[in-house]
N, C-alpha and C positions, 0 to 999 in steps of 0.2 A: 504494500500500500504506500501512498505518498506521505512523504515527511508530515508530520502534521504537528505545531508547536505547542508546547503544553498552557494550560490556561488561555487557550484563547479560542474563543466559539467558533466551531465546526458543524458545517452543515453536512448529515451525512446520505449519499446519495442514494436513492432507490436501488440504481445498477450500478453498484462500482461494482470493478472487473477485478474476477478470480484472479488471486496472483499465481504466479506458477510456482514447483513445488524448490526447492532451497535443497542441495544437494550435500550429504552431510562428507565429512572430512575426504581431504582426498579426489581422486579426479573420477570415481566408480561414474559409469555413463553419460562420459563424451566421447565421441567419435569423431573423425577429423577423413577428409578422404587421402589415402594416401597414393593409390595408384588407379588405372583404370585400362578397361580393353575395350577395343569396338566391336559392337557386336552388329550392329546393324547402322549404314550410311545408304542417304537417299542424295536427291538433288539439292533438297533443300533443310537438312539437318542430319544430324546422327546419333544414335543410340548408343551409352555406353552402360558396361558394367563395373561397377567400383567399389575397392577394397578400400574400408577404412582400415584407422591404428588397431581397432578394436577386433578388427575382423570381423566383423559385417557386411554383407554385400547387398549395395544400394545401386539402382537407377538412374542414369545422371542422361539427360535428351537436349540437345541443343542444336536449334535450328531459330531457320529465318521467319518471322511472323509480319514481314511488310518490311518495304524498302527503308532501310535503313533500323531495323527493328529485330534483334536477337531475345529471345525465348531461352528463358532455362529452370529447366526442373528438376529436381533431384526429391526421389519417395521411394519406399520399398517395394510399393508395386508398380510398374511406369504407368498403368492407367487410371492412378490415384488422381482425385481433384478437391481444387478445395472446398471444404465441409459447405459455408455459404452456397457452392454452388446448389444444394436442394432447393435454393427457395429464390435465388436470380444468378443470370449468370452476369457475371462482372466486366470480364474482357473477352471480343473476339477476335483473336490473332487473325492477321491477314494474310497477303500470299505479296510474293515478288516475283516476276516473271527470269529477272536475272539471279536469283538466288544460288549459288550452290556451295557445294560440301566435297574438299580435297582433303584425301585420309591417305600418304603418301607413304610408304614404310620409312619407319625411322623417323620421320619429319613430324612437328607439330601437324595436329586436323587445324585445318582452317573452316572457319564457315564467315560466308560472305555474302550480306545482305544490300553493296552496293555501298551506301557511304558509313559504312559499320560493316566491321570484321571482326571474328572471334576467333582464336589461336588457343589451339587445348595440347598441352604436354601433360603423356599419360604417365610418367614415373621419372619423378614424381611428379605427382598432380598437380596441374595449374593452370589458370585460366586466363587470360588478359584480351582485352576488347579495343581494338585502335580502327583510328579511320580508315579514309582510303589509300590516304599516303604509306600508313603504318606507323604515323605516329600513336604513343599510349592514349588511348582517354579514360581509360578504367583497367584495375588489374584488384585479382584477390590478394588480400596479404597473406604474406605469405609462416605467419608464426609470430606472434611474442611469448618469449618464454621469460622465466627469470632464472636466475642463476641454481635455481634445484629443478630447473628444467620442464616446469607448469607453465601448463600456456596460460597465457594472461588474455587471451583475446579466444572468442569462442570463432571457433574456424567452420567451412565452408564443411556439413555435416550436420548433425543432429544428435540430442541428448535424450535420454531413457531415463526415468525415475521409476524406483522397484521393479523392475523388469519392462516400463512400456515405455513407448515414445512420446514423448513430452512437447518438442516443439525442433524445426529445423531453423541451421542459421546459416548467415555468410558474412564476409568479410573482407572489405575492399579496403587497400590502401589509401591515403590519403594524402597529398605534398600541404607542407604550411600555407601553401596561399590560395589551398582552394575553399569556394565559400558554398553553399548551398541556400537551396529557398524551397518552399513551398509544405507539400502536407497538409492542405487544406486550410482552415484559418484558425490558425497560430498567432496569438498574442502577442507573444513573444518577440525580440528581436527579428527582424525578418533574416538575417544571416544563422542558419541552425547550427552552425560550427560550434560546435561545447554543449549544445540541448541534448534531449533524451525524449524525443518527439512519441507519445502511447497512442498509436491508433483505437482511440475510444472515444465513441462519441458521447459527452459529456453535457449534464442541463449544467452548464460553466456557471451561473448566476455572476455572470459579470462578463468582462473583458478584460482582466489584468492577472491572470494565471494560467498556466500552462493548460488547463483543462480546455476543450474544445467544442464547440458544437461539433463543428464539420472535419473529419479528420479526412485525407485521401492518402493511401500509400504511393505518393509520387513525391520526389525532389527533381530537380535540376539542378545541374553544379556550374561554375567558372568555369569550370574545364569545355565546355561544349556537351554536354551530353545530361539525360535524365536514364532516373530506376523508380518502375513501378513493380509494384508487390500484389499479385494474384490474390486478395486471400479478407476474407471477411473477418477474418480473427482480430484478437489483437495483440497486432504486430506491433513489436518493438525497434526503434532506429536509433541507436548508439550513433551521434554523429560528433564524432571525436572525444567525445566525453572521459570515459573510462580509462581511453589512451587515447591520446593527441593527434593519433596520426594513422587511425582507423576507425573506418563507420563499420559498426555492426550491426545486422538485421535476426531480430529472432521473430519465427511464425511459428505459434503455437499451432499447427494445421496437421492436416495427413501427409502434405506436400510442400513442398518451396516451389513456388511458381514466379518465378519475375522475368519481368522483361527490360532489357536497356536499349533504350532509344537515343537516336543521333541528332544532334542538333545541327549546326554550330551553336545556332542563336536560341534564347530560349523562346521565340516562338515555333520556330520550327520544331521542335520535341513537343510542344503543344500541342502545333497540328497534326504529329505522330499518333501522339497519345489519342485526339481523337478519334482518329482512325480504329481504334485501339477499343475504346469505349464509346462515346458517343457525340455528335455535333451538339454545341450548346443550340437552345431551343432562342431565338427573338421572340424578346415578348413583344403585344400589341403596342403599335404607336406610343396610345395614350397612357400604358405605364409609367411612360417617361415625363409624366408631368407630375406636377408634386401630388403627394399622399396625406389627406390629414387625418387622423386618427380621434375618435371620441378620447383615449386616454384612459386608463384603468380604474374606470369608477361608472356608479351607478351611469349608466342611457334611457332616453326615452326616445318615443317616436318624435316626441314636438320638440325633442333635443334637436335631434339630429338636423330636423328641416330648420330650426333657428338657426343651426350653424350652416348648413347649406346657402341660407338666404343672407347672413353676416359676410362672408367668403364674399358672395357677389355683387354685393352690396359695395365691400371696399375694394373689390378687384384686384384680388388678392387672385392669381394666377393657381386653381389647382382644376385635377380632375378625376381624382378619387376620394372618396370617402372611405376611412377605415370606419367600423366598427368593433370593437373589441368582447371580451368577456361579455360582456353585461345584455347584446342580445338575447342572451338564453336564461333560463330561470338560474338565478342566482343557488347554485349546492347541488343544478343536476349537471353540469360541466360535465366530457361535451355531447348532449344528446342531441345536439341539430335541432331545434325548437325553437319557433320565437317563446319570448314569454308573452303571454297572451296580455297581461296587465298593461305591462308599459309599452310594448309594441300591437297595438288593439287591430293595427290593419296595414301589415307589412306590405301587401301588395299596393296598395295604395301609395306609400310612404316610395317605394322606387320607383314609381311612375314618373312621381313629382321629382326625386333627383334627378330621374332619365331626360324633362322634359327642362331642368336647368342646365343640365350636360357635364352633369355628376356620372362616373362608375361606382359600384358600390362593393366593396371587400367583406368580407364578414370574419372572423374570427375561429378557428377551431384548433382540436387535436384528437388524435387518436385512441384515446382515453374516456372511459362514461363514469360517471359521479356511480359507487352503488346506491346514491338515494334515487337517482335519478328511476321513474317507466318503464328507461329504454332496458336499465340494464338486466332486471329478470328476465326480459324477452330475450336478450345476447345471449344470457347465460345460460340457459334451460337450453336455448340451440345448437350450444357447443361453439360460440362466435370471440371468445374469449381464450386470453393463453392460460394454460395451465398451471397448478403447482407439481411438486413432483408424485404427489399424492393424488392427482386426478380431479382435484375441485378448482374453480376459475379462482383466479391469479386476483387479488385484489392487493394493489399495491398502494403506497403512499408517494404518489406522483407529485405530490402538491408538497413536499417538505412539510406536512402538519397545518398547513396551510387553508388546505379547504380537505372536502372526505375524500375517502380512498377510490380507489378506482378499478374497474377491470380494461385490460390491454387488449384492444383489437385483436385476433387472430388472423395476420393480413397472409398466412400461410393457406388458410383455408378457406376456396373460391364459394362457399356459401356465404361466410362472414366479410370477401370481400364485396359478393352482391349486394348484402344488406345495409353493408357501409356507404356504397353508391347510389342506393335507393334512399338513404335520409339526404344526400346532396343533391340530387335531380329533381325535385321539386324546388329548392331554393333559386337553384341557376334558372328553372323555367319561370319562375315568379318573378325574378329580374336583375340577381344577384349577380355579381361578373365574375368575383373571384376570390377561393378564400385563401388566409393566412393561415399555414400549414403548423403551427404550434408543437412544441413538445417534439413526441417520439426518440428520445434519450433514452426512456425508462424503460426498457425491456430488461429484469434480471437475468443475472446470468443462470439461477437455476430453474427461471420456468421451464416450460415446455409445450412446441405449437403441434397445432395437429397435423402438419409430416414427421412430426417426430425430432425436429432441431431443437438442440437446447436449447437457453436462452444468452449463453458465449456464443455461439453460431451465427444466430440473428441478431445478436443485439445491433451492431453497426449497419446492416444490410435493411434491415428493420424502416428505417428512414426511406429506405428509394422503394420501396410496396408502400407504403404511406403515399407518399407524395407521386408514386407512379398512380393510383388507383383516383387520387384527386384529379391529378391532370386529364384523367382518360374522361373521366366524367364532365369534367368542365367543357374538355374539347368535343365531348359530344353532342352537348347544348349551345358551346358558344363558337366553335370553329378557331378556340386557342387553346395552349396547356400552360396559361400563365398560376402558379401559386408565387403565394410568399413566405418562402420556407427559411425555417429555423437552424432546423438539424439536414446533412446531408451527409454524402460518402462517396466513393467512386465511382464517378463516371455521373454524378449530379448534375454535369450542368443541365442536364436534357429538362432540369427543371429550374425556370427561371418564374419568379427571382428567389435571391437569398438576402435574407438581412445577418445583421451581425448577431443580435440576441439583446439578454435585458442587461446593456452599460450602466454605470454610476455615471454620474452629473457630476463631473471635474473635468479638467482641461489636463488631466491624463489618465484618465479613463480613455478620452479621446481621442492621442494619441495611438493608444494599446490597440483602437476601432482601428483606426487607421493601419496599421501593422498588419490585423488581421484580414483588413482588405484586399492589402499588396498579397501577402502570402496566398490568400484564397486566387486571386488571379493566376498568379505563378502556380496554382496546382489546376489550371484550365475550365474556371466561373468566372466568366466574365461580366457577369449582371448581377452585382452585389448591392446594396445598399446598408443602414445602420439609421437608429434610430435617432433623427436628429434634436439634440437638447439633450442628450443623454433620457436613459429611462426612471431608474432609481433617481425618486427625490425631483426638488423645482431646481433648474438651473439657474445662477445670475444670469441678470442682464446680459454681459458682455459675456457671459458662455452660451448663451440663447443666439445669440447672432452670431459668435465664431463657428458654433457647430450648426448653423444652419447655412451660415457660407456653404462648410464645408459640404456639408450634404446638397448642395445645391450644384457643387462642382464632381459631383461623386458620379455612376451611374443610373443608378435610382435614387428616390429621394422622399422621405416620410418623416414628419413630423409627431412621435407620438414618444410618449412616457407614463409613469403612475402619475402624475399631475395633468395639468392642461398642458398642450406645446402651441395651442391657436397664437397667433400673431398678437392680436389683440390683448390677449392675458401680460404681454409686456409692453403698456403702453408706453415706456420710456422708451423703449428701441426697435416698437414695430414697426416705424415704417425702413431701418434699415435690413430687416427681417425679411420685410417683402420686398426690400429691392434685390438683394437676393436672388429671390425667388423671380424677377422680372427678369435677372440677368441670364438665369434658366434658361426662360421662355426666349431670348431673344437668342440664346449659342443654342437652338433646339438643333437646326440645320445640320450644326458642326455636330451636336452630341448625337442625332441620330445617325448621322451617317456614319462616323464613329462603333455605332452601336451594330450598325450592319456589317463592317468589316468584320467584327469581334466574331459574331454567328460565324460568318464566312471562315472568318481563318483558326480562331479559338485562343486570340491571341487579347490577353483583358482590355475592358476600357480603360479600368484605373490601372495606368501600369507604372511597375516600378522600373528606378531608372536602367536597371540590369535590362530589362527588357530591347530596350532601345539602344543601349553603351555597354555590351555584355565583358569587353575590354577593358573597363574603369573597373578597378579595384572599387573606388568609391562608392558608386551604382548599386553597388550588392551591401552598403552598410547603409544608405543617405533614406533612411524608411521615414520620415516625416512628412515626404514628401512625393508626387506621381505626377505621371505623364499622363492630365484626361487625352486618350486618343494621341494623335501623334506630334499636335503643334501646343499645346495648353500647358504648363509646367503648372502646376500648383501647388503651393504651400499653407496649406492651416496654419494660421494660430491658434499654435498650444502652448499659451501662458497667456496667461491675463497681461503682463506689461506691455502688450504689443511689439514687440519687439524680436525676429528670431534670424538664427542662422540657416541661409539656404545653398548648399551647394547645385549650382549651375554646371552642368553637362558640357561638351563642347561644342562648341560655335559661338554663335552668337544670340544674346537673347535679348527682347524687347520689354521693358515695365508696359503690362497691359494700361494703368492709368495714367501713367508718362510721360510713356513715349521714349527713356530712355533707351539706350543700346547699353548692355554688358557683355564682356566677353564671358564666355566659359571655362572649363577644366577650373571651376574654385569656389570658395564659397564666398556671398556676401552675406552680410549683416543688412536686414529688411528690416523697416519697420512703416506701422501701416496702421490708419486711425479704424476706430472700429467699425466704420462703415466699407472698409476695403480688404479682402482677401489679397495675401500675396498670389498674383498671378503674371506670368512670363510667357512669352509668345516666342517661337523660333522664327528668328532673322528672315524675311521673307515669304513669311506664310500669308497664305488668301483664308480668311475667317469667315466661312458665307454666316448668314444672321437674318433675323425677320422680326419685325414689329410682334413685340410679344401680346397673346392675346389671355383671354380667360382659362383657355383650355390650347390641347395641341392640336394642329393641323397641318397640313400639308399644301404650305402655300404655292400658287403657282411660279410668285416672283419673290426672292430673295435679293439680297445684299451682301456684297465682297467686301469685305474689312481687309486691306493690304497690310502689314505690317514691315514695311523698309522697300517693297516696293519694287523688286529686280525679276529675276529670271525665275518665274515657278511653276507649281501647276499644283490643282487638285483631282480630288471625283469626289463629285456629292452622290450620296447612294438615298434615297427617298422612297416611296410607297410608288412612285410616279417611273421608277425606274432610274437610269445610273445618267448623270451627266458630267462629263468631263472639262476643267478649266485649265486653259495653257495661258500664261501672262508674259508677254518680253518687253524690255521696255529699251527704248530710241529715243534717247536725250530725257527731255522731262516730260514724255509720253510715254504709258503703259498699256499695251496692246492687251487686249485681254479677249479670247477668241471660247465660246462656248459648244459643247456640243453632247446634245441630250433633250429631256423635256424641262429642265428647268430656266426658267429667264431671268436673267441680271439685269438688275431692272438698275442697280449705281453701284458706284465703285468707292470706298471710303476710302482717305486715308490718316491711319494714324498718325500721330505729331510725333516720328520719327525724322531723327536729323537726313538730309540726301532724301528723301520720298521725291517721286513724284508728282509733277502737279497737277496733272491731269491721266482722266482715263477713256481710250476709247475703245469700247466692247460689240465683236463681231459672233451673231447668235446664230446656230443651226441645228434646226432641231433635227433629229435624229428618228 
């Protein structure tokens, strides 16, 4: 279990995860591989058989699973998989048409997947992965002993306790300067070097500890190259920790299944990886306008239309409406119900938002109150997990907080019928889309009706949640948008994702921020967080720095256990909602932004490794992200206004300025509370539109030039893709269009050299 400090209040979790068993004196069952023979090579892998120290003979298969993409599994039977897979499968390996597999006497086996190569020397055993040159990008290490000749590093192999197999591991070297990212979202530093990253997904009750919602077994390293881990367990990543200069992976599974993917860049391992798992899903347009949220307290119906009609009244830019908790009768949590009291005539109530150009969210989780109706009728039908003793699983989801609960059986296709019959009447009444809550809590000793534990499912648990929403949603509304809490690999396919319930500080909000980068670098790119933090009322001047930030983020929601409405801070609403105006007006840029991400898999919010995978710096400078490819941004996190921003290279522009700074270094910003540090890359075309109530898809947009010389864009829109080429001849900038969109003017910003005119030649396409 994790360190936990004496005297001081622990929450403790419904599922925390089995630890595994502590091996008593001595090295009695560890295995290590030490030789191997071929027994079977094809075109595109080979099968070996292998002796460890122990004398055990284990399964070792290594072949090509898509271009640039090597596969390797090591289990006692070769057609071992992992446990997870009874209930989804995770990954499906692809094919390379140029793949093969040289097994030469005497000579290392190669297998070559095109820009990834794998080099196996069978005695003694060794593995090493280089590109296509043959330089290294990955190699197993190869032993740390100490001097009574214990290995101090668990090797590429697997460990037995009292005679059975416990868990497989591996072991990769690691040089001082290599950094890593990703893992889902990690609070944490975004560089993992010295972590101990536990694939479990975790109800974290915050944002500032290692616990996670969303864990995904993926990194990416400096070196060019990512490792994803097969395996619903929970797997453990040594990354440098233990010893400084090897990552270790333990999977408690039947198997070791991972695959290493080729970069260079870390998008390009992204877009591997989806290939791998799944293309992120776009959500609808009008996601990507603000979200306001009732807030964690009692609703009513003439709530919500006051606040409806308040919103457009002061033209306050949103186009969702959350509703949270309090739709449903307060202690039968979540039986899908309005409460008939304060909600007396829900269909009525969306009409009227429908017909102000409101979407409407609603609030759930996977979990029934047992005070609740619904849950005798779950229960008697066998719709609920298990204890190990056969009667439904009634857990304490809620920390003591509200009653106990039973857990969906999302294993078992009647209970997941029934679960989509309390959602299909809501979405038909007029509802667009819920907020996917919870699903953490699965213990690890229940048990579903195929028979997985509840170690099994517990991680995988989230994507049948949140897959069984989408299908439903998308069958009424022609989208598979939720807004999900908890995820796991291969998540993106559901968008979106928030961060979870943050404290209200200016490094709480930081940690958000951390986690956002990190969740990008593991292939979600439509993340958002709750802006204002959630625990507790924010200050003033933290109420508008984290709704900057959310405004500059990918999505964007305004909700907490207090109000987050603009107005609740008269002293600084209207810098709140300018904000929120300057949203609406960079929609162009964020949506098209938002298009490439779906397409490539590559985040909106990206960190600067993304972009500068060369900069040492890139891989530590986490305060900060690239929205999309021209936007630098910088939150303040600290009340004095005042922060350090390391600048990339080139050249960059003060978006309120107009200054030019060079790059490769950090400046000292400071910025009164009505301004967001934001930078613009030297030369970039910023399309933009008169921001309205809601999103749309204007027909004519606005070029924001920023320095003004040789460039070009593609705005990607609902309208389809239009391309911008800009040259400029003397103090004329030619700017020539082609697509359906029209540039209707050309701005330019009050940078030094601009020029002063612009003349714009349109063809539509």
């Amino acid at each position: 279990m994790p360190y936990r400090p004496p005297l001081v209040a622990h929450e403790y979790f419904v599922a925390d995860p089995p630890e595994l068993p502590v091996r008593e004196r001595g090295e009695g069952g560890l295995s290590a591989l030490a030789t191997a023979e071929l027994v079977a090579a094809g075109e595109a892998g080979v099968m070996l058989k292998a002796t460890t120290g122990t004398e055990e003979t284990l399964v070792v298969q290594v072949g090509v699973a898509g271009e640039g993409v090597i596969r390797v599994r090591l289990s006692e039977d070769a057609d071992a998989r992992p446990r997870s897979e009874r209930a989804i499968p995770l990954v499906r390996p692809g094919t390379y048409a140029g793949a093969r597999a040289e097994a030469a006497p005497g000579e290392p086996i190669v297998v070559d997947a095109g820009s990834l190569r794998a080099e196996i020397s069978l005695s003694p055993w060794h593995l090493r992965f280089t590109d296509a040159s043959g330089t290294t990008l990955l190699e197993q290490d190869r032993g740390h002993t100490d001097i009574s000749g214990r290995l101090r590093t668990l090797p590429f192999g697997r460990s037995t306790a009292d005679g059975s197999p416990v868990a497989y591991h591996e072991s990769f070297a690691a040089p001082p300067d290599e950094a890593f990212a990703g893992f889902g979202e990690s609070f944490a530093p975004l560089d993992k070097r010295g972590q101990r990253p536990l694939m479990w997904n975790f109800d974290a009750f915050g944002a500032e500890s290692q616990r996670a919602y969303k864990n995904i077994p993926l990194y990416v390293s400096s070196r060019g190259y990512g490792v994803l881990v097969d395996s619903g367990a929970p797997t453990e990543f040594d990354m440098c920790q233990s010893t400084h200069s090897v990552v270790q992976i333990v999977v408690p599974d039947d198997v070791l299944d991972y695959y290493v993917i080729a970069g260079p860049t870390p998008p390009e391992v992204l877009d591997r990886y989806n290939g791998l798992t799944s293309r992120p899903e776009l959500p609808p347009k009008w996601a990507f306008g603000t979200w306001i949220s009732s807030g964690f307290f009692v609703d009513t119906q003439e709530r919500v239309l006051a606040r409806a009609r308040t919103i457009r009244e002061k033209g306050i830019p949103c186009d969702v409406l959350h509703l949270d908790c309090y739709w449903q009768t307060e202690g039968h949590w979540s039986d899908l119900r309005w409460d008939p009291d304060r909600f007396p005539d829900p269909g009525a109530m969306l009409a009227e938002l429908d017909r102000m150009g409101f979407k409407v969210c609603l609030w759930m989780n996977p979990y029934v109150s047992h005070l609740s109706p619904a849950f005798r009728e779950a229960a008697e039908a066998g719709y609920f997990l298990r204890t190990p003793g056969g009667e439904p699983y009634v857990a304490d989801c809620w920390h003591g907080s509200y009653p106990p609960c039973g857990i969906v059986d999302l294993t078992n296709p009647e209970a997941v019928a029934w679960f989509k019959d309390l959602l299909r009447p809501l979405l038909r009444q007029g509802v667009q889309t819920f907020k996917t809550d919870f699903a953490e809590g699965v213990p690890h000793d229940a048990v579903a009706a195929n028979g997985m534990t509840g170690t099994d499912l517990h991680n995988v648990y989230t994507l049948l949640f949140n897959d069984a929403v989408a299908e439903v949603t998308h069958e009424v509304h022609g989208h598979s948008l939720v807004w999900a809490r908890s995820s796991f690999l291969g998540g993106q396919r559901h968008s979106a994702q928030w961060g979870g319930d943050t404290y209200t500080s200016y490094a709480a909000m930081g940690s958000t921020l951390r986690g956002g980068l990190a969740h990008g670098l593991s292939g979600v790119p439509f993340w958002s967080h709750d802006a204002g933090g959630f625990t507790g009322r924010p200050t003033d001047d933290l109420y508008v720095r984290w709704t900057q930030f959310g405004a500059l983020s990918p999505l964007l929601r305004l909700h907490g256990t207090t109000s987050r409405e603009p107005w609740e801070f008269p002293a600084v609403e209207e810098h709140a909602v300018a904000a929120l105006r300057l949203r609406y007006r960079l929609m162009p840029y964020l949506y098209s932004a938002a298009v490439e991400a779906a397409r490539t898999g590559a985040p909106m919010m990206r960190a600067l490794c993304v972009d500068y995978p060369g900069d040492p710096v890139a891989w530590q400078a986490d305060l900060e992200y690239l929205l999309g490819r021209d936007l630098l941004v910088a939150p303040m996190t600290a009340p004095e206004g005042t922060r350090q921003v390391y600048l990339p290279h080139g050249e960059w522009v003060d978006y309120w300025t107009g200054e030019v700074l060079t790059g490769s270094r950090y400046v000292r910003v400071a910025k009164p509370l009505e301004q967001i540090p934001i930078f613009v890359r030297h030369g970039a075309l910023i399309p933009v539109t008169t921001p309205g109530d809601t999103v749309g898809t204007p027909d004519e947009i606005t070029l924001v030039a920023f320095g003004g010389g040789h460039s070009h864009t593609r705005i990607h829109d609902t309208d389809g893709d239009t391309a911008v080429v800009a040259t400029r001849d003397g103090d004329t900038l030619h700017v020539s269009v082609t697509g359906p969109k029209r540039i209707a003017a050309v701005e330019f910003a009050p940078v030094t050299g601009a020029p002063g005119r612009a003349v714009i030649s349109q063809e539509t396409s």
